[in-house]
N, C-alpha and C positions, 0 to 999 in steps of 0.2 A: 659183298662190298663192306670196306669197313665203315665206320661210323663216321660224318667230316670227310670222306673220300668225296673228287669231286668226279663226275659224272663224266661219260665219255661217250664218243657219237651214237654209240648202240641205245644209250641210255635219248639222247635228242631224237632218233629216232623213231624210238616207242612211244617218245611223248608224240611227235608228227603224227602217229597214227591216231593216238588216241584222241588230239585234236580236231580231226579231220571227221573220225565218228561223231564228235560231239557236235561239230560245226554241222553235221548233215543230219544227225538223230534232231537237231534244234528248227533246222529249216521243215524236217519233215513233218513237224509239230507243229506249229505256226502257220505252215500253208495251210491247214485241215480250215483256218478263218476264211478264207475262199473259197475254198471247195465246197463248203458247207449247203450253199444254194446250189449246185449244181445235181451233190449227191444227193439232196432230199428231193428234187424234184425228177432222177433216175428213179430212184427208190420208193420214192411214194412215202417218205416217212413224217410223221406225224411232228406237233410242235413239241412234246413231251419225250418222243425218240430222237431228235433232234439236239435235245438237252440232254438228255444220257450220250448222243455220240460224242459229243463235244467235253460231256463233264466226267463220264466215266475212267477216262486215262488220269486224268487228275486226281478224281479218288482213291485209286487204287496205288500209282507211283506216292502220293502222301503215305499211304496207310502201311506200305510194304519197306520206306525208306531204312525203319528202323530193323526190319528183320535181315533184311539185306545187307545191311553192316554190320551186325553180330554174326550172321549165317557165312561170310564174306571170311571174318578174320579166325573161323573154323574149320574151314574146308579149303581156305584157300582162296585168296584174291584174283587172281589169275584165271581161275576155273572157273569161277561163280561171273567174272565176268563176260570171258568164251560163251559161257552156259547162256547168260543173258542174251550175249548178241545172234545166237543163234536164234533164238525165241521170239527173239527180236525182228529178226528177216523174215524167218516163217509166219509172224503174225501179218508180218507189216505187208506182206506177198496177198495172204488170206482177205485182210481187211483192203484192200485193192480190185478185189474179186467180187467181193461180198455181192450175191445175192441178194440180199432182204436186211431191213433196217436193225433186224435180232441179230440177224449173225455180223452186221460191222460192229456192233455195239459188244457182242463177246469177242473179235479181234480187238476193239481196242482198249478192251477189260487187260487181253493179253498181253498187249502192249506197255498197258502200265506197268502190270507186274515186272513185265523184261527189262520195262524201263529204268524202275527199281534198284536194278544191278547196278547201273554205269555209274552214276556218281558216285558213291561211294567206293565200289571198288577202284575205280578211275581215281580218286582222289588219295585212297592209301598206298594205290598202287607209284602216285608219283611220289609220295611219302618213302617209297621205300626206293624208288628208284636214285631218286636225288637227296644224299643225306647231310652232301654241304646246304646250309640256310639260305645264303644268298642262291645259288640256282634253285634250290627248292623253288623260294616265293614267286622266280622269276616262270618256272615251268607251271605254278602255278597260274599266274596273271596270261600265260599260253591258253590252258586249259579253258580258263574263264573267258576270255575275248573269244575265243572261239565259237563258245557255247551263244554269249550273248550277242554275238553276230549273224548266227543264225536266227536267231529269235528276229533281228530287226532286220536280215532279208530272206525271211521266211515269206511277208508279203510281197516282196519283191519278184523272189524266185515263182512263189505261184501266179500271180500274175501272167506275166510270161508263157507260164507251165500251161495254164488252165486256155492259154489261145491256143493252143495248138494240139492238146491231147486231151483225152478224156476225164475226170474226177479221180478216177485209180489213180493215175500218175503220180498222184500227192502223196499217195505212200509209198511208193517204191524210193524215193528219195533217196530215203537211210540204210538200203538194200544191200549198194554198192561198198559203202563204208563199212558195215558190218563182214562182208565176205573179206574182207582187205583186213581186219583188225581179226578173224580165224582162222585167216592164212597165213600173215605175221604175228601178230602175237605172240603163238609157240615160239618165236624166235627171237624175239627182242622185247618181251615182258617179263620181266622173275618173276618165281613163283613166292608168292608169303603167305604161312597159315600160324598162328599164336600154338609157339608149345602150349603142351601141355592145355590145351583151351579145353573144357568139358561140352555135354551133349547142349544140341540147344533143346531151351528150356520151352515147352512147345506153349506152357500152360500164358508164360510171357510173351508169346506170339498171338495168341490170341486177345489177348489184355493189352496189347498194343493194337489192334485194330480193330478193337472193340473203343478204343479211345481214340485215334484217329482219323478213323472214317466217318462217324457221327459229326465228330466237331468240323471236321473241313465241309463235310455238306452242310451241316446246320451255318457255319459262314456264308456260303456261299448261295444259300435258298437267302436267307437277308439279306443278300446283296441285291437279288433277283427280286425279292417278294415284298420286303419292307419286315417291321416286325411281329409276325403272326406266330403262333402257337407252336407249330410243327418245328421248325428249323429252331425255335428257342428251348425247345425242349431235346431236341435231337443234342446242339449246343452244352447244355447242360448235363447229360447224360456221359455223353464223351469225358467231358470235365470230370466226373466223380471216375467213372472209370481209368481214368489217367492215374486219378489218386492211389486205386487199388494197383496199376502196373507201378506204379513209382517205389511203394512201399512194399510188393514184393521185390523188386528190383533190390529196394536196400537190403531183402535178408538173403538173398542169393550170393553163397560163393563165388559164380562165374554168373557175372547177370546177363543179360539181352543188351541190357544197355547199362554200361557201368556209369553211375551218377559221380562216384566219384572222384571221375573228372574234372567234374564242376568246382570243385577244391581251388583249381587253376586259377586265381583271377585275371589271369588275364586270358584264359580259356572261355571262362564265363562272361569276360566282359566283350569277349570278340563276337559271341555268340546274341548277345545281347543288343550288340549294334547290327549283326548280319538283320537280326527279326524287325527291329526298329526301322532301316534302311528298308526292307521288303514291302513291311507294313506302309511305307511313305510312299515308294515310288512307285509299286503296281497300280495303285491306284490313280495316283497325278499321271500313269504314263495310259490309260485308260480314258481319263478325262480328256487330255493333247488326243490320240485319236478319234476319242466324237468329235473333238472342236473341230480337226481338218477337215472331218469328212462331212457332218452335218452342221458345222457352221460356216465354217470355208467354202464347204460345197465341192471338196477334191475325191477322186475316185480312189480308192482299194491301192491302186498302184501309184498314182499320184503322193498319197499319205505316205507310203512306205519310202516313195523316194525325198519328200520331204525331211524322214525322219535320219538318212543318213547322216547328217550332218554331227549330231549326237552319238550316233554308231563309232565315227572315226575318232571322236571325242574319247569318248568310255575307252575302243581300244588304246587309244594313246595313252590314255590317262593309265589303261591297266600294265603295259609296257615298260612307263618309268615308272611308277612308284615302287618295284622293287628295287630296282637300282638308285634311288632318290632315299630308300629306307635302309641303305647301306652306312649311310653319312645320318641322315635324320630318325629321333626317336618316333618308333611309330605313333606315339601317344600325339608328337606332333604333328605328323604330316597326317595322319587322320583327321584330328582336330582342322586344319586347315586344309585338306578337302571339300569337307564339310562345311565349312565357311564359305567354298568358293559356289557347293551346291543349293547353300541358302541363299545367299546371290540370284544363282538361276530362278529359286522359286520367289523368289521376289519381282523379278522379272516379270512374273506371270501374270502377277496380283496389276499390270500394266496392259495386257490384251486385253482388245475391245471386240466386242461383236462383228464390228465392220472392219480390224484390221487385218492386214496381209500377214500369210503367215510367217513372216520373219521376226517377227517381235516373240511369240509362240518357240520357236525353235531355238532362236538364242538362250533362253531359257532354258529350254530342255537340255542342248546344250554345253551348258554350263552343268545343273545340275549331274550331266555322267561326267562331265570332267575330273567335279570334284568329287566323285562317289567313287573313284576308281584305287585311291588309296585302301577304303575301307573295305571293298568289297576283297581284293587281294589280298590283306595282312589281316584279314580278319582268319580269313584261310589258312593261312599259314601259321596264325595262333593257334588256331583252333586245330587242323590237323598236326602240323606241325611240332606241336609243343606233345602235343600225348603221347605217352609210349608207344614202339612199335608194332605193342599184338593189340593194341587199343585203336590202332589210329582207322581202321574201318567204323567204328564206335564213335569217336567222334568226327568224322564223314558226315557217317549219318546224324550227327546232332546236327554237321551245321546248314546239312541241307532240309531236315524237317525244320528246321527255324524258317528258313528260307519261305518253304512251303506254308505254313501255319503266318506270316510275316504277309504274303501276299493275298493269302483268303481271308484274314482280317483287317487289312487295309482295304479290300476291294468291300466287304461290308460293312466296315465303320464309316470310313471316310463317304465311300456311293451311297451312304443312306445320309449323310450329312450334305451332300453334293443335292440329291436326289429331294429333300427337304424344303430346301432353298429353292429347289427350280420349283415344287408345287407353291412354296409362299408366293415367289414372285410371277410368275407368268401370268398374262391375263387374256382369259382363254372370250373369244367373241361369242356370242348367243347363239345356240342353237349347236355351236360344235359335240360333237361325241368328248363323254371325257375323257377318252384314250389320251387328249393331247396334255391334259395336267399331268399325266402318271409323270412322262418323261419327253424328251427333245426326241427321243426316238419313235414314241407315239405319236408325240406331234406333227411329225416329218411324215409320218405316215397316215394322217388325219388332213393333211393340208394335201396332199396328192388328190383329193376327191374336192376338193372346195374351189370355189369361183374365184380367180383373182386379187381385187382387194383383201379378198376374208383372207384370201393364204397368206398375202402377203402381211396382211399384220398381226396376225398369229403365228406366223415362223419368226416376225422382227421380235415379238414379245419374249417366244421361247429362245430365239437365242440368246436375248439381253438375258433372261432367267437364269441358263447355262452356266451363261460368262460370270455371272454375280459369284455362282457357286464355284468356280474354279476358281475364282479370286478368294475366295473365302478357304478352300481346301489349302489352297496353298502358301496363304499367309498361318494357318496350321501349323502345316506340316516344316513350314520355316522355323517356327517357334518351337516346334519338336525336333527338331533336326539340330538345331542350335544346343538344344538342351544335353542333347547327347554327344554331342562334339565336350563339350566342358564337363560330364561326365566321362568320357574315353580319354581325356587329357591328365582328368586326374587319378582316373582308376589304372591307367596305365604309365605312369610316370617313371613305374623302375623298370623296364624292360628296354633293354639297349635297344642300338640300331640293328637291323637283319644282320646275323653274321658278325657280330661283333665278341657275342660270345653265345656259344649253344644254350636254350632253354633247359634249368636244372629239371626238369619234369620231365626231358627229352632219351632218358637215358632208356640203353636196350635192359630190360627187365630178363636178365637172367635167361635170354632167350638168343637162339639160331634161329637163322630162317630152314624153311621147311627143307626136308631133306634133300627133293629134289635140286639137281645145279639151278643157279639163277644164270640165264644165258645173261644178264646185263651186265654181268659180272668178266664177263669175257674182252680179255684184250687188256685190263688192269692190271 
């Protein structure tokens, strides 16, 4: 395909699939929050296997994002995908079956690794498929609602799922879409691998997970623990080890991860708001589901259906804003996005303990409405703009931000959240202090008590709660703000989508891989 060629149904096709995977690898992840009780009390597994089932996949898909996008645009985008999604089914078959608490826990070690593969190659792979701008961002903003549609009826889907079938169920989910994207695939995905690309660098595969996997567990033990030794240490170790991958990374000919990228600014500043926006809203979107469920008092499935309303928002939202950033500079329509999702969280800083939750959701939202500019054109700066044997390389930058963005919003902001609720709560005499740690303690401390007592220790810890959501998210307004008039003015020279190609966009003296690109067929 030449460079600016626009895309033709073979090409809308492969994105269909590759949608369809992501909309289904997303639900199959998400339901695991359901199942969770079901399979510990099959399995017999303990509180600490319990936390490895749940936290293991996240480990490992953080730590591997980066090898995966360098390994991706060496061997081939295409392949490294297939490869995935194979490994992918077979895990997700295995960890359905499992036995005993050890072997789910290595199925869904495996799972992250497979998991690994998809977005990045999924993301360079629509880079290569669609090389006018405008469809790009457009098949990108596909890519994304997909993804994040799964995520918000993952609860939904398992619900449903978990009445009528047993705990397995919830992985086989992403089963069907994987055999569907190894069937088609070969036939409507080109293949892309970087001339000329050199071996990977194994020593910077390891210096990348020696720095990654520390720091997202040391986040996420603080999210869990408060701030105690281990996770602060773990934290800090990653961080220096970062610094040694960074600075071999600058003296490598062909890095793991080329930094200089980052030259982009608008590559950097896209990447900058992906982490900031991840950083804000995992956590606010964390907080909205204890509120429904432990202050509202609405079940699993109730919540999920609650939270549609924001689902159709975000998609909407991610729909137009490429076609809205054809006519508008994205520096603007991001910027007023962002405006519209400070809005939402301001909203918040208005829920009371005792109200219904439609004050709650207007907010929320609001917030995806206006978040749907950034989250797409941030993508499309960022993969978009980097060269073509790069652009699995910055894939992976934008989704390790991603990743790193949500594990330390879930430990900054929840131990800020989690602070307020021990200041304010006041716990009646004689109770166990489970119920200061948290509103989930509490919930769980009031179940054994008499009446009045529960009742005025759940009224206290919700008031507690709500204080801290109020507080979180009058924050995170104030950062979110910050960064809106920062992306307005670090992006002020970059046209509208499509208006003219990114000078950084050019093909670097490179063909695609030998093989035919079937998307190439019918042009």
């Amino acid at each position: 395909m030449e460079p600016n060629a626009r895309a033709g149904r073979r090409e809308w096709a492969g994105l269909a699939v590759l949608a369809l995977a992501a909309l289904l690898v997303s639900i199959d992840v998400f339901v695991l929050l359901l199942a969770l009780p079901h399979l510990s009390a099959d399995l017999g597994a303990g509180a600490t296997q319990q936390l490895w089932i749940m936290d293991v996949y996240a480990f490992l898909l953080s730590g591997f994002l980066i090898t995966m996008g360098g390994l991706g645009d060496r061997i081939g985008r295409r392949r490294l995908l297939l490869a995935g999604a194979a490994a992918f089914g077979v895990a997700s078959v295995v960890a359905a079956y499992s036995p005993s608490p050890e072997a789910l826990i290595v199925a869904r070690a495996l799972l992250g690794i497979a998991g690994a593969t998809v977005a990045p190659s999924t993301l360079s792979l629509i880079s290569t498929m669609f090389r006018d701008a405008r469809q790009r961002s457009q098949a990108f903003g596909v890519w994304l609602a997909s993804f994040i549609g799964g995520a918000a009826l993952g609860p939904i889907v398992g619900g449903m799922l978990l009445e009528h079938f047993w705990w397995g169920a919830a992985f086989l989910l992403g089963v069907p879409a994987m055999l569907l994207l190894l069937v088609l695939g070969p036939i409507l995905l080109p293949e892309y691998r970087a001339p000329d690309a050199g071996r990977l660098d194994l020593a910077s595969v390891a210096l990348s997970l020696a720095a990654v996997l520390p720091i997202v567990y040391g986040l996420k033990e603080l999210a869990r623990t408060g701030w105690h030794a281990t996770p602060v240490l773990a934290t800090l170790a990653g961080v220096l080890v970062g610094v040694a991958f960074i600075r071999r990374q600058r003296r490598l000919d062909d890095p793991l991860l080329d930094l200089r990228l980052l030259a982009n600014r608008a590559l950097s500043t896209a990447l900058a708001g992906t982490l900031t926006a991840t950083l804000l809203m995992g956590a606010i979107m964390m907080f909205l589901t204890q509120h429904l469920q432990l202050v509202q008092g609405l079940s699993p499935l109730r919540t999920g259906l609650w939270m549609l309303p924001s689902l159709f928002a975000n998609m909407l939202s991610f729909q137009l804003s490429p076609i809205l950033a054809r006519r508008i500079r994205p520096a603007v329509l991001i910027a007023a996005g962002l405006a519209v999702s400070v809005s939402g969280l301001l909203v918040l800083t208005q829920v009371g303990a005792g109200h219904a939750p439609a004050t709650l959701i207007t907010g929320w939202a609001l917030i995806g409405l206006g978040a749907g500019p950034l989250v797409t054109l941030a993508t499309e700066l960022v993969v978009g703009s980097a060269p073509q044997a790069k652009a699995g390389s910055a894939a992976a930058m934008n989704e390790t931000c991603g990743e790193f963005g949500y594990a330390l919003g879930i430990a900054v902001l929840g131990s800020i959240g989690t602070a307020l609720y021990r200041a304010g709560v006041e716990v009646p005499a004689g109770v166990p202090d489970a119920a200061r740690e948290s509103l989930t303690g509490a919930a769980a401390v009031a179940a054994d008590l008499p009446g009045p007592v529960r009742e005025e220790l759940l009224d206290s810890a919700r008031a507690a709660f709500t204080t801290g959501l109020h507080t979180v998210a009058l924050l995170s307004a104030i950062a979110l703000a910050g960064m809106a008039v920062l992306i307005a003015v670090m992006l002020r020279h970059v046209p509208p989508i499509g208006a003219s190609e990114p000078e950084s966009r050019p093909e670097p003296g490179s063909e695609p891989d030998s093989e035919p690109a079937p998307a190439t067929a019918g042009h």
